[in-house]
C-alpha positions as CSV (number, residue, x, y, z in Angstrom):
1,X,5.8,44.1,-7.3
2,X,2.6,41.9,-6.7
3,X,-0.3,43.1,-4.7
4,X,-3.3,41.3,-2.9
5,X,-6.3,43.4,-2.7
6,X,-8.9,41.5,-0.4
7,X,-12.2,42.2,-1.0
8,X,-16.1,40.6,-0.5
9,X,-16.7,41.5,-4.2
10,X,-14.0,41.9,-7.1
11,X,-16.5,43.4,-9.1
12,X,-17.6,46.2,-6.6
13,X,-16.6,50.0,-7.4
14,X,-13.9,50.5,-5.6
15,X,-12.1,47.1,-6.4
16,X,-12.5,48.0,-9.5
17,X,-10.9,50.8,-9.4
18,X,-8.0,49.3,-8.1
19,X,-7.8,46.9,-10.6
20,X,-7.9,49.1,-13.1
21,X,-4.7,51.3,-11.3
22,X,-2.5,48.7,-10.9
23,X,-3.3,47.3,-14.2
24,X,-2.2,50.9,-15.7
25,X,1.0,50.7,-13.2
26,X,1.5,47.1,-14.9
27,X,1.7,45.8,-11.1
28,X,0.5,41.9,-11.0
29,X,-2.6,41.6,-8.4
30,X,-4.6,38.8,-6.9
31,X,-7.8,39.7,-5.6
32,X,-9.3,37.1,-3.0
33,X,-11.6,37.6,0.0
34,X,-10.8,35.8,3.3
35,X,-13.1,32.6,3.1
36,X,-10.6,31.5,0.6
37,X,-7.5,31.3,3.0
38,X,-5.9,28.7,4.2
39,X,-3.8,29.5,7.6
40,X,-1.2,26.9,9.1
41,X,0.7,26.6,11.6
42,X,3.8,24.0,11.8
43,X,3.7,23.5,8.3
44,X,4.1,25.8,4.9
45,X,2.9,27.8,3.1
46,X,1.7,29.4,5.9
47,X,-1.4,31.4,4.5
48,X,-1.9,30.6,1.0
49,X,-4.6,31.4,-1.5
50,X,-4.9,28.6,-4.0
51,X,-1.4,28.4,-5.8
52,X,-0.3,31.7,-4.9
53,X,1.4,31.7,-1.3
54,X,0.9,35.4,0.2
55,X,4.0,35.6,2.1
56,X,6.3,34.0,-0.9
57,X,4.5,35.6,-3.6
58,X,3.1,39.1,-2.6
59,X,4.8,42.2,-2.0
60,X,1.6,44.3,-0.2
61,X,-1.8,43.5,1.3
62,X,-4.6,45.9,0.5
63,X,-8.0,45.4,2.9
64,X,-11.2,46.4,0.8
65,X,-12.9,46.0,3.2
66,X,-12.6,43.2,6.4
67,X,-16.0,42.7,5.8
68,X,-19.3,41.6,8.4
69,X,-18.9,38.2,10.3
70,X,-19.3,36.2,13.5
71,X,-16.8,36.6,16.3
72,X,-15.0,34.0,15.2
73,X,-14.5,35.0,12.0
74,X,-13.5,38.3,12.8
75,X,-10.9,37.7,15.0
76,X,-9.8,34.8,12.8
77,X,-9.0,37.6,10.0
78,X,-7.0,39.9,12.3
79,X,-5.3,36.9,13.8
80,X,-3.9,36.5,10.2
81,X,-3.5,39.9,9.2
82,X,-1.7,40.3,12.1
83,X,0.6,37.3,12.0
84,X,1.6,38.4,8.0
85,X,2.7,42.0,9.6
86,X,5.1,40.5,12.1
87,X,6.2,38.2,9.3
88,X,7.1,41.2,7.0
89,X,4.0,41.7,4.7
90,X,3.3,45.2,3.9
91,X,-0.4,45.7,5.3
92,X,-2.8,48.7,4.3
93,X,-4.4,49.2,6.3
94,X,-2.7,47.9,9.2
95,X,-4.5,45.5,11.5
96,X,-4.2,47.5,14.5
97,X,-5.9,50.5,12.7
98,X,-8.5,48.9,11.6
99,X,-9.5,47.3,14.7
100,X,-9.4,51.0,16.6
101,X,-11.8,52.7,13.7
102,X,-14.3,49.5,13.6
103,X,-14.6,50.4,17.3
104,X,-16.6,53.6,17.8
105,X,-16.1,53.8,21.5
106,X,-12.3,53.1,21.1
107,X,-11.1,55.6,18.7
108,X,-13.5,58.5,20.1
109,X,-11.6,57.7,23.1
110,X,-8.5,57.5,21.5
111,X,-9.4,61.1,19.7
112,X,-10.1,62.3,22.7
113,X,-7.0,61.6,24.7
114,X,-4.8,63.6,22.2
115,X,-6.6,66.6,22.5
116,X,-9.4,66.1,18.8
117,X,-12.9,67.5,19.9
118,X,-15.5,64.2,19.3
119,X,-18.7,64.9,20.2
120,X,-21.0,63.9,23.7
121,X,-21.0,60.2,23.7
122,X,-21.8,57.8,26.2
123,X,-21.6,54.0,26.0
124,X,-22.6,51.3,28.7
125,X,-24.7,48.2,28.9
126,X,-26.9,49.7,31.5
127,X,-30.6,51.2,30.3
128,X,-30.7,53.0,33.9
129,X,-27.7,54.3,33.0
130,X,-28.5,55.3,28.8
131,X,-31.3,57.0,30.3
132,X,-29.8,59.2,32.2
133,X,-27.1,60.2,29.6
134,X,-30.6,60.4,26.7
135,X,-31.5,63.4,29.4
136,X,-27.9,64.6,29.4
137,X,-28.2,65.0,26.1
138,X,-31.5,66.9,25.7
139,X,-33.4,64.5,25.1
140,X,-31.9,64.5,21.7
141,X,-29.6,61.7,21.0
142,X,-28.5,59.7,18.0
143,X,-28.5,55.5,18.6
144,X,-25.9,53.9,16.7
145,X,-24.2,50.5,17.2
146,X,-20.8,50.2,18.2
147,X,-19.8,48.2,15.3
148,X,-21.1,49.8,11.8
149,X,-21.0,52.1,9.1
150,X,-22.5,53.9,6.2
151,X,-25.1,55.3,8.8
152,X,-26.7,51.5,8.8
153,X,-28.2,51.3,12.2
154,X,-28.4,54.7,13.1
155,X,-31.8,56.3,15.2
156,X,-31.9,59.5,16.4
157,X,-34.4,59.6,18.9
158,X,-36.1,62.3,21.0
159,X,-38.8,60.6,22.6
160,X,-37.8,59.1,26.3
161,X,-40.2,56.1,26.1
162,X,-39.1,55.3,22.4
163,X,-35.4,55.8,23.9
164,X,-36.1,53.3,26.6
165,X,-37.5,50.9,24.2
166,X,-34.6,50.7,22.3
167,X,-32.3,50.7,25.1
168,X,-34.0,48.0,26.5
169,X,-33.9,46.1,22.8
170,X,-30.2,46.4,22.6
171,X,-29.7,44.9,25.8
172,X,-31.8,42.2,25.5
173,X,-29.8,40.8,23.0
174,X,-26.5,41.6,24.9
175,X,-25.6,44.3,22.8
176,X,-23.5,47.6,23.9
177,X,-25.9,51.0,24.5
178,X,-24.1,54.0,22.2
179,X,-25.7,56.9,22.3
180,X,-24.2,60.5,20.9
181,X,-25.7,63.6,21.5
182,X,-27.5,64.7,18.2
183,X,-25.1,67.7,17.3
184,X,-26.9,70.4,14.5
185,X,-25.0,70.5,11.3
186,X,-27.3,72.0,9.0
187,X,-28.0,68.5,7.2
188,X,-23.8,68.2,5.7
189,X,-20.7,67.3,7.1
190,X,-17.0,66.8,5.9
191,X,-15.2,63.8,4.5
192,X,-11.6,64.3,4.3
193,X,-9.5,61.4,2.2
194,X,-6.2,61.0,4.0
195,X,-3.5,58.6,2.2
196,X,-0.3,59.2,4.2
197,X,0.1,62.8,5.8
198,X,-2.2,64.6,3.9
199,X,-5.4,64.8,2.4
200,X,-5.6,64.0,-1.1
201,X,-9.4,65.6,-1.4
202,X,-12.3,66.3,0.4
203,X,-15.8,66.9,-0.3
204,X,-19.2,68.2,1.5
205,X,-22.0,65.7,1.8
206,X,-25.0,67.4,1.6
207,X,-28.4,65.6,2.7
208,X,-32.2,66.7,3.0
209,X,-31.9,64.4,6.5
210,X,-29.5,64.4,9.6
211,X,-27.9,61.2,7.8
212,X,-25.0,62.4,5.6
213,X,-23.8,59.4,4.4
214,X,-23.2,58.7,0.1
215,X,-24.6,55.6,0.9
216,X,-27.8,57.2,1.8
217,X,-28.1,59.8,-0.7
218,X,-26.3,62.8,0.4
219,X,-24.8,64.6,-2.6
220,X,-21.8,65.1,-2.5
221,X,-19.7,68.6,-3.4
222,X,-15.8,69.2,-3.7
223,X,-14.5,71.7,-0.6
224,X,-10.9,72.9,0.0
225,X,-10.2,72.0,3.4
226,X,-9.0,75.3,5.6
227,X,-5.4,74.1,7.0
228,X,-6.9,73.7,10.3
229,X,-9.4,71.4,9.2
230,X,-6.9,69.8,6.9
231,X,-4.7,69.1,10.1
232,X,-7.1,68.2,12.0
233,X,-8.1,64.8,9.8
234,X,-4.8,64.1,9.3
235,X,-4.2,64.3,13.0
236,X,-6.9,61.8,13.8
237,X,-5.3,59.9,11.2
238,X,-1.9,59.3,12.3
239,X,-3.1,58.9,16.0
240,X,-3.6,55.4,15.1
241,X,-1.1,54.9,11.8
242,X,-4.0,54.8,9.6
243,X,-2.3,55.4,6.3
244,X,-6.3,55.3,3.9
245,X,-8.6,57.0,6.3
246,X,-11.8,58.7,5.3
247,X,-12.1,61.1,8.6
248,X,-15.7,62.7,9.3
249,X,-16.0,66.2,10.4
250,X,-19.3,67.9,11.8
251,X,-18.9,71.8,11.6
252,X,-21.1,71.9,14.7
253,X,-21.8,75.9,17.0
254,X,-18.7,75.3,19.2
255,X,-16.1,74.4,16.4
256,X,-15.1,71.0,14.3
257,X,-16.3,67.7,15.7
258,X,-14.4,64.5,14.5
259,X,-17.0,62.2,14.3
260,X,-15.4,59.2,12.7
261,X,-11.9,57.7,11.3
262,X,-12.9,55.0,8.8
263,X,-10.0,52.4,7.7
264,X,-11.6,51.4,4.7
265,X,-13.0,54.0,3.4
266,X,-15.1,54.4,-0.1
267,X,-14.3,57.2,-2.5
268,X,-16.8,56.9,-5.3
269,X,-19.1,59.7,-4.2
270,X,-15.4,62.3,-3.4
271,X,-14.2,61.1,-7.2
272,X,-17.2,62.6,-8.7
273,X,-16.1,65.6,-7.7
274,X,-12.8,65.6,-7.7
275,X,-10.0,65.4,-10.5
276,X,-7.9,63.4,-8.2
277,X,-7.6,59.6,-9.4
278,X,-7.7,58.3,-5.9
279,X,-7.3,55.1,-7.0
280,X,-3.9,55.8,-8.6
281,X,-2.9,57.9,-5.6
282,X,-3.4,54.9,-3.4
283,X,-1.1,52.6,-5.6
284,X,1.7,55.1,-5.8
285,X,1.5,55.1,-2.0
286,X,1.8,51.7,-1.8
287,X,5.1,51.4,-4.1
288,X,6.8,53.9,-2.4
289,X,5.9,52.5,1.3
290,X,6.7,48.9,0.1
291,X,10.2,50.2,-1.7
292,X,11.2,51.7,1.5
């Protein structure tokens, strides 16, 4: 088997930890981020990566992660990820999962339509409109942009004139208004790593702020999911064939929120507390999806 693992940065954590797995599974890899394809059309190979062809040479795609670009850019990548999935290619994740969790507004709404409590949300270009929902809400709201992660981006704001301010910023620079109602959590949530139908570990990330992302210094502590909670990320999971998902779940007063599906998830914060090699679990995943 031969494996292509794209990636901004080969040397990063979580590349190298799948290095270092399919290394100990003696499993060939290439890693490569997207700048260095070449596409074609009417002529072969069709994508290609110096000498090594991707369709005639590799056996399984692994995204870590898309990565941040123009418009162009970004639909330039799924335009090829998608074309090597109707060729054959084994994709993980697929493209059409990672475009729903890149969206916030999409796969809330997705969520929501099979029944998976999300939390308030409301999303429009209009600041008339934002400030109606910022009063909805309380008066207590949390700003984030549509596109994003690892709690980049993210305001909570309580003040109305701060609120329209903001509202007012986004717009100006075309940008899409999502606000969330700010929903108490006692400073920790839930990440659930899903690799298939189940989750392969969890852990509580516990913060001295409302943010509860690794990224931003929450400390992180192993849990055992209940089996409700448990089906529940893997639920949201599968809704959109999202085979590595890290879901987000705010214990919030009226039950379990599901706040976020993420396609590309990171795990080094969850393996330090857990005895799970998560790297290795994702490379046994892949051999026995591609030898299907």
């Amino acid at each position: 088997m031969k494996t292509g693992i794209i990636t901004r940065n080969r040397n990063s954590w979580t590349s190298t930890q799948l290095q270092e797995s399919l290394t100990r599974h003696n499993i060939f890899y290439i890693c490569f981020s997207f700048p260095q394809v070449v596409a074609r059309v009417g002529y072969k190979p069709l994508l290609n990566i110096g000498d090594v062809g991707v369709l005639e040479d590799l056996d399984a795609l692994v995204i870590r992660p898309i990565g941040r670009g123009s418009l162009e850019e970004i639909v330039f990548r799924m335009d090829m990820l998608y074309r090597l999935q109707r060729l054959g290619l084994y994709i993980i994740n697929p493209p059409e999962a990672i475009e729903h969790c890149v969206d916030k507004y999409d796969i809330l709404a997705i969520l929501e339509d099979n029944d998976v409590s999300v939390p308030r949300t409301a999303v429009t270009e209009s600041v008339n409109e934002a400030l109606k929902a910022f009063n909805e809400f309380e008066g207590d709201v949390v700003v984030k942009p549509l596109f994003g992660s690892r709690g980049i981006g993210a305001t909570r704001v309580t003040d109305p004139e701060v609120a329209h301010t903001i509202f007012r910023s986004i717009t100006f620079y075309h940008g899409i208004i999502y606000i969330q109602e700010f929903v108490p959590h006692g400073f920790s949530d839930i990440r659930a790593f899903i690799i298939g139908d189940r989750v392969v570990a969890a852990m509580r990330r516990i913060a001295t702020s409302w943010k509860t992302n690794y990224s931003q210094g929450a400390r992180p502590e192993p849990i055992e999911l209940e089996k409700t909670l448990e089906d529940l990320a893997v639920k949201s999971a599968k809704l959109i064939e999202c085979k590595i998902a890290g879901v987000d779940i705010l214990e919030s007063p009226k039950g379990p929120l599901v706040v976020e599906v993420n396609s590309q998830p990171g795990w080094r914060g969850l393996q330090s507390v857990t005895k799970v090699n998560i790297a290795d679990e994702i490379v046994d995943f892949v051999l026995l999806e591609v030898k299907k």
